[in-house]
Structures are given as C-alpha cells and as structure tokens.
Residue, then its C-alpha position, 0 to 999 in steps of 0.5 A: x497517520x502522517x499528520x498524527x507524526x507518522x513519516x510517509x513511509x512508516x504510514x504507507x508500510x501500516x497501511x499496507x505491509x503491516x495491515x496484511x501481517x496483522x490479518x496473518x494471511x499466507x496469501x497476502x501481502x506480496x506480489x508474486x505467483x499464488x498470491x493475492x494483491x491489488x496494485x495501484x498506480x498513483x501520479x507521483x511519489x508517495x513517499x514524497x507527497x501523501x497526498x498522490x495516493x488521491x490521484x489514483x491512475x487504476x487499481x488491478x486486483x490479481x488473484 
C-alpha cells in the first residue's frame, strides 16, 4: 500500500482499524475488556520505517 502512494500511517490505520470496520464486528478493533485483538510488538516504528512490521518480537492474541 505505501509503494502504491499510501503514508505509513494511512496503510497501518487499512490494515488494521479500517479492516475491522469493514467486517462490522462489535467485538473488534479495540483493546479493551470483552473485546478481541491480537497485539503485535514490532522492533522499531512503524509509522517511521514499514519495513519493522517484519520484525515481529511476538503476537498475543486476547480474547
């Protein structure tokens, strides 16, 4: 999405916040109690260099 002319943050927000909209989930798309979302810790800023999203440190899945 960013080489296709997205910013990192506008690509990160697709990926994430407006896919969960798209699948009009009232479960998804928050971190909070009763609520189901996969948290993924990355080396380094995503909305700096895309490219950390390939270094994933671990995915915790809370259901």
């Amino acid at each position: 999405m960013v080489r296709l002319g997205m910013t990192l943050t506008e690509a990160l927000r697709a990926a994430t916040i407006v896919a969960t909209d798209i699948l009009d989930s009232k479960n998804l798309g928050a971190i909070r109690a009763g609520m189901v979302a996969d948290v993924v810790a990355v080396d380094g800023d995503p909305t700096d260099d895309i490219a950390a999203l390939r270094k994933v440190r671990f995915v915790r899945t809370c259901l």
